[in-house]
C-alpha positions in Angstrom: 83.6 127.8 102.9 82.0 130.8 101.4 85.7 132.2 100.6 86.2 129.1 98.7 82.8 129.3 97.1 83.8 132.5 95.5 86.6 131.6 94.4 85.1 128.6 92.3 82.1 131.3 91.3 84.7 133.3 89.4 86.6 130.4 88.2 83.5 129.7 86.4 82.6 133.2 84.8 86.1 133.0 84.1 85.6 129.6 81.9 82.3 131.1 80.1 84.5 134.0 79.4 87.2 132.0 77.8 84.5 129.4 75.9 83.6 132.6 73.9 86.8 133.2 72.4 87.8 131.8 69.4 91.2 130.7 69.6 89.9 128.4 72.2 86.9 127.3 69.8 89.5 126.0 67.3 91.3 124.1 69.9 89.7 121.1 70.8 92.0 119.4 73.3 91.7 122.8 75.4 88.0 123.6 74.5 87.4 119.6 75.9 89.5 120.8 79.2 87.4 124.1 79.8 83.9 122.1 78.8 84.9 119.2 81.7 85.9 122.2 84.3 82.7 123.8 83.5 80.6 120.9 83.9 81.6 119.7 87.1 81.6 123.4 88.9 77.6 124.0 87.2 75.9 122.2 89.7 77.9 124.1 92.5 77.8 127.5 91.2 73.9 127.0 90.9 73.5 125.9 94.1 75.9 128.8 95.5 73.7 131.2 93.5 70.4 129.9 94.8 71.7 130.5 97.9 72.6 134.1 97.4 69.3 134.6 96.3 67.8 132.9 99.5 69.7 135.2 101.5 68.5 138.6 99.5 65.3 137.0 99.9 65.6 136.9 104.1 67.1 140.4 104.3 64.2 141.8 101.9 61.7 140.0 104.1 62.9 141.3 107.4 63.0 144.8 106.1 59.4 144.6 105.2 58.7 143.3 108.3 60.1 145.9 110.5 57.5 148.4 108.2 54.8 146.6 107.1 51.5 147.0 109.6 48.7 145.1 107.7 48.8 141.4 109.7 47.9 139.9 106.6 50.2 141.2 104.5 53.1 140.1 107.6 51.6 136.7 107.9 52.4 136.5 104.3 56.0 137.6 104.6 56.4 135.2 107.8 55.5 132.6 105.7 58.4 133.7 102.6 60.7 134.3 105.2 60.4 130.7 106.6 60.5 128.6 103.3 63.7 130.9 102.3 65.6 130.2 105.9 64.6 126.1 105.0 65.7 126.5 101.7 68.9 127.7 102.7 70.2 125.5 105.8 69.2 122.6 102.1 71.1 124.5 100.0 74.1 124.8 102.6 74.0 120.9 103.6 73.9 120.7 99.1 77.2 122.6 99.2 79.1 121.1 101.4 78.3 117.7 100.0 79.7 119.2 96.6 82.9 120.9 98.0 83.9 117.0 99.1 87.1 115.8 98.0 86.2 113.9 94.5 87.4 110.4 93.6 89.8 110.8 90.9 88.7 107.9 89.2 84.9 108.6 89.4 84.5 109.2 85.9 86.0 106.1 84.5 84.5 103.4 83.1 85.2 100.3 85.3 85.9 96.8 84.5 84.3 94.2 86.6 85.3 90.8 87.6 82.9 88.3 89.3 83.9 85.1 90.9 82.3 81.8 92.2 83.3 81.5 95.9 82.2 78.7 98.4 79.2 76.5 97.2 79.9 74.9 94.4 77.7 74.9 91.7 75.4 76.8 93.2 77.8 79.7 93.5 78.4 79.4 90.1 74.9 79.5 89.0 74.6 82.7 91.5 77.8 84.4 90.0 75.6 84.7 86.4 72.6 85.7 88.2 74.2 88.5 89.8 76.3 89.5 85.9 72.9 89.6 84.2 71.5 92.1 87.3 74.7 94.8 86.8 74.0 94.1 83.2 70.1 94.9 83.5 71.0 98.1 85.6 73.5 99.0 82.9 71.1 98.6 80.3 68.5 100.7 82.5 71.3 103.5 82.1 72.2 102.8 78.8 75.5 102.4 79.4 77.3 99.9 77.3 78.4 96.2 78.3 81.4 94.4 77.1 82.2 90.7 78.2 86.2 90.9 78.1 86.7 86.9 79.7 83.7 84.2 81.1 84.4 80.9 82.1 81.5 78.6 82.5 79.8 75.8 83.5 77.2 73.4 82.0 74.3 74.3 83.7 73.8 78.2 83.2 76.8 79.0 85.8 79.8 81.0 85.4 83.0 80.1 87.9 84.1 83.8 86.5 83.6 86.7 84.1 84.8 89.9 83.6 83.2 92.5 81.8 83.8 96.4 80.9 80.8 98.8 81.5 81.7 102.0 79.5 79.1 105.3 80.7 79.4 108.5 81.9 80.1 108.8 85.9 80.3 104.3 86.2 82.7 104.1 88.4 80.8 106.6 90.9 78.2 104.3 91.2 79.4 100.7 90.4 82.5 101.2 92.9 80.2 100.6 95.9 79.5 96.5 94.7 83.1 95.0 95.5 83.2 92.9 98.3 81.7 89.4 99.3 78.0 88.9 98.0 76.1 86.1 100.2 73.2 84.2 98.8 70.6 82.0 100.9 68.1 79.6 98.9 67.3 75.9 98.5 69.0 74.5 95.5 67.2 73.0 92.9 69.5 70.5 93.3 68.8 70.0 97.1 66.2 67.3 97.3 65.8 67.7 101.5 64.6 71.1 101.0 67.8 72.4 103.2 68.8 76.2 102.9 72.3 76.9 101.5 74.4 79.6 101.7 77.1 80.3 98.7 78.9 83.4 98.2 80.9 85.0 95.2 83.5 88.0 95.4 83.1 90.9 92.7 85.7 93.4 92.0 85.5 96.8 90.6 88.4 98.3 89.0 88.3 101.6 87.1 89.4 101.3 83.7 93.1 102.1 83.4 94.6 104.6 80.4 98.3 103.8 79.3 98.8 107.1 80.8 97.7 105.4 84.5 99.7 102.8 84.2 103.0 101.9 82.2 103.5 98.5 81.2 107.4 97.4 80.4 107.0 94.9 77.4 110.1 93.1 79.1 107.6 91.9 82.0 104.8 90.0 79.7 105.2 86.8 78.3 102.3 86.6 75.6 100.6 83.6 74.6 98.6 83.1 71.7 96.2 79.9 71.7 92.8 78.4 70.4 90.4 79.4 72.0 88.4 77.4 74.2 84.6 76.7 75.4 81.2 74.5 75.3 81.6 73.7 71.6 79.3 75.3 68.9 79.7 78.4 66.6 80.8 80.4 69.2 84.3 78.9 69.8 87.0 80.4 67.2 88.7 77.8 65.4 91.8 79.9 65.0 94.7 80.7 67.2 92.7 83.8 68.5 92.9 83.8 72.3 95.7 85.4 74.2 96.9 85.3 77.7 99.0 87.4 79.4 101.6 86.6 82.2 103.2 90.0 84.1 105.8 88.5 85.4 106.0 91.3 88.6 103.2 90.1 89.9 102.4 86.7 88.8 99.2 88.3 87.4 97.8 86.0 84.3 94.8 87.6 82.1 93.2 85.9 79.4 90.9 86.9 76.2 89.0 84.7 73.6 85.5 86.2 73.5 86.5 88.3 69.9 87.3 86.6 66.5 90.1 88.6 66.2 93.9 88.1 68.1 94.4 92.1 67.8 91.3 92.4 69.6 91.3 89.9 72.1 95.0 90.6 72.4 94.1 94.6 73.0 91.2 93.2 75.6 93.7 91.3 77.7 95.5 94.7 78.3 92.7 96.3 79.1 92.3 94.2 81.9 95.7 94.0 82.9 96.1 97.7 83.3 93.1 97.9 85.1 94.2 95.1 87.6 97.8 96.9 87.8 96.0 99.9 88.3 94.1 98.5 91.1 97.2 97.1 92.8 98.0 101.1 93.2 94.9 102.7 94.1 95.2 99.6 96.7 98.4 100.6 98.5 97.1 104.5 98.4 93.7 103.6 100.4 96.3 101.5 102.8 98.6 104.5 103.0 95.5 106.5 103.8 93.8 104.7 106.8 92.2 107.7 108.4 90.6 108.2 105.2 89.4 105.0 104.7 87.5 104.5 107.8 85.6 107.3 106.4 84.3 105.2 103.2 81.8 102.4 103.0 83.0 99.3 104.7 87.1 99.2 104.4 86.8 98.8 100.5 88.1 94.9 101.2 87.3 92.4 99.3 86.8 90.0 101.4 84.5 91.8 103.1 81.1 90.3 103.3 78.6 93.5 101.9 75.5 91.7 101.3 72.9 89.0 101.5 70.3 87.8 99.2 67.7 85.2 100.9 65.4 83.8 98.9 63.0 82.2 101.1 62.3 85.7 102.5 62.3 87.3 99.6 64.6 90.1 100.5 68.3 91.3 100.1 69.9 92.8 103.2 73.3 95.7 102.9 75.5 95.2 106.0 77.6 98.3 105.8 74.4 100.1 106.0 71.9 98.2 108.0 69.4 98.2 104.9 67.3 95.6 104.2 64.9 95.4 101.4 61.8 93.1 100.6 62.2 93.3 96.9 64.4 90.4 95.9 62.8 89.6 92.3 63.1 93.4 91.5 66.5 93.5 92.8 67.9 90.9 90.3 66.3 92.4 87.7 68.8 95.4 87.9 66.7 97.2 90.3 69.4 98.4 93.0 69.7 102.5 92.7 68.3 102.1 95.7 70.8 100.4 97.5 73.5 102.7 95.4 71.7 105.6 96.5 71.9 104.5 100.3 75.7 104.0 99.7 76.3 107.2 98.3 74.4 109.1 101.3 76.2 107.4 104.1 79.9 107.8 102.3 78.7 111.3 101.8 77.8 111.8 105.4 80.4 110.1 107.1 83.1 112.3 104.9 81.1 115.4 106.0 81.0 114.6 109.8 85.1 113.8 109.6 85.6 117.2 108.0 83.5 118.7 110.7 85.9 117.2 113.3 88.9 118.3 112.1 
């Protein structure tokens, strides 16, 4: 690890170095490379150099030791040389958790795609619940939101929706909500006073560049239409909305939440390279078991991740055994938490399978 770690130290001088040089200044695409590199070795290379320090800091204390009579003045050095040992065994854990294998896709933007699943209404009316919470803890981040396709009901539900967040690191974060969301709650409609439970499904895609995917034009059919909805100012009355067919794989996508065919039109492949792009980072995670197992859950969506019960007033993650008695909070975009608790036991089960090998 340490050989590696110096390795990554000189990389870095090596970057700063470069950075000062002015042919580099005047080129932007490679001055945007170097910046990128930079940024995601900094918070290694600081911890690495903390470290170091530590470990000065131990051999200078044990020198002192070995000459130093006054018991005071060793009680003192005890004491630095037992928060620099503490320090370091943190700083070494810190390390190895930033040496991990990174997601390629972790600093994408991700499109998101929740849907209505068994219960009715009811899941519908859960499904917008839940897109207002990711959009609160968006806001909360101030990342931007971007509704690409909605279909709803009369009553405040939504059967689906799709939406792009756009922020630094989203995908890092937002890729640990796919999977099968469970609520438990009396419906308003329910005049016995009976418990339900509904679930809906929500899918996290990163956002795919042409350069991720390539689409052959010979394998869409586009369709250009009015656009549809509730009625009111909102609907377009021109033929604005466009649906895609990719004939390879039967997937359909459909736009009509902008005035504009170009823009709805750019939208719907959006989406479609995202969900293409899916379809591939899908088969690699197959081809990969061993690494799966190491994730959170099996990343499949049909996997049931969570329940929210109401009467209890608390929200329970099954992949992680946490359970949390702030359900009001919780919709209101409050789950770092529960993101944060993700994040540690991915981290730690990747560590412990390195450790075996």
């Amino acid at each position: 690890m340490f050989d590696k770690l110096e390795d990554l130290l000189r990389r870095f001088e090596e970057i700063m170095n470069e950075l000062n040089e002015p042919d580099v200044a005047n080129n932007q695409e490679r001055f945007r490379r170097l910046m990128k590199e930079q940024s995601d070795l900094t918070p290694l290379v600081e911890a690495y150099r903390e470290y170091k320090k530590c470990s000065q800091d131990v051999e200078d204390s044990l020198a002192m030791l070995e000459e130093e009579s006054d018991e005071d003045m060793r009680e003192m050095l005890k004491e630095e040389l037992s928060a620099a040992k503490k320090r370091i065994e943190e700083l070494e854990q810190d390390m190895k958790v930033l040496l991990l294998p990174k997601d390629p896709n972790d600093d994408k933007n991700v499109i998101v795609e929740i849907r209505a699943g068994a219960g009715g209404d009811e899941a519908a009316l859960f499904a917008a619940e839940i897109y207002r919470m990711y959009v609160h803890y968006a806001e909360g981040k101030r990342w931007k939101v971007e509704t690409m396709e909605v279909e709803e009901i009369g009553i405040g539900g939504m059967k689906s929706v799709t939406f792009m967040i756009t922020g630094a690191g989203a995908y890092s974060v937002m890729k640990y909500e796919s999977g099968v969301h469970r609520v438990q709650r009396v419906p308003e409609t329910e005049s016995g006073g009976r418990i339900h439970t509904s679930t809906i499904t929500v899918a996290v895609m990163p956002e795919a560049e042409e350069v991720d995917v390539q689409i052959d034009e010979k394998d869409i059919r586009i369709d250009v239409m009015r656009a549809s909805g509730n009625g009111g100012q909102c609907v377009n009355t021109t033929d604005s909305a466009v649906r895609l067919t990719h004939y390879p794989t039967g997937i359909v996508v459909y736009s009509q939440t902008e005035k504009s065919q170009l823009q709805n039109k750019a939208k719907a492949f959006a989406l479609l390279r995202a969900k293409l792009y899916d379809i591939e980072c899908q088969k690699a995670h197959d081809a990969e078991a061993e690494a799966r197992r190491s994730q959170i859950g099996t990343g499949d969506r049909s996997e049931k991740i969570r329940t929210y019960n109401f009467p209890q007033g608390r929200v329970t993650d099954h992949r992680i055994n946490l359970t949390l008695y702030k359900l009001d909070k919780i919709m209101n975009g409050d789950i770092q938490e529960i993101i944060d608790a993700c994040i540690a036991e991915s981290q730690a089960r990747k560590l412990s399978r390195l450790e075996e090998q």
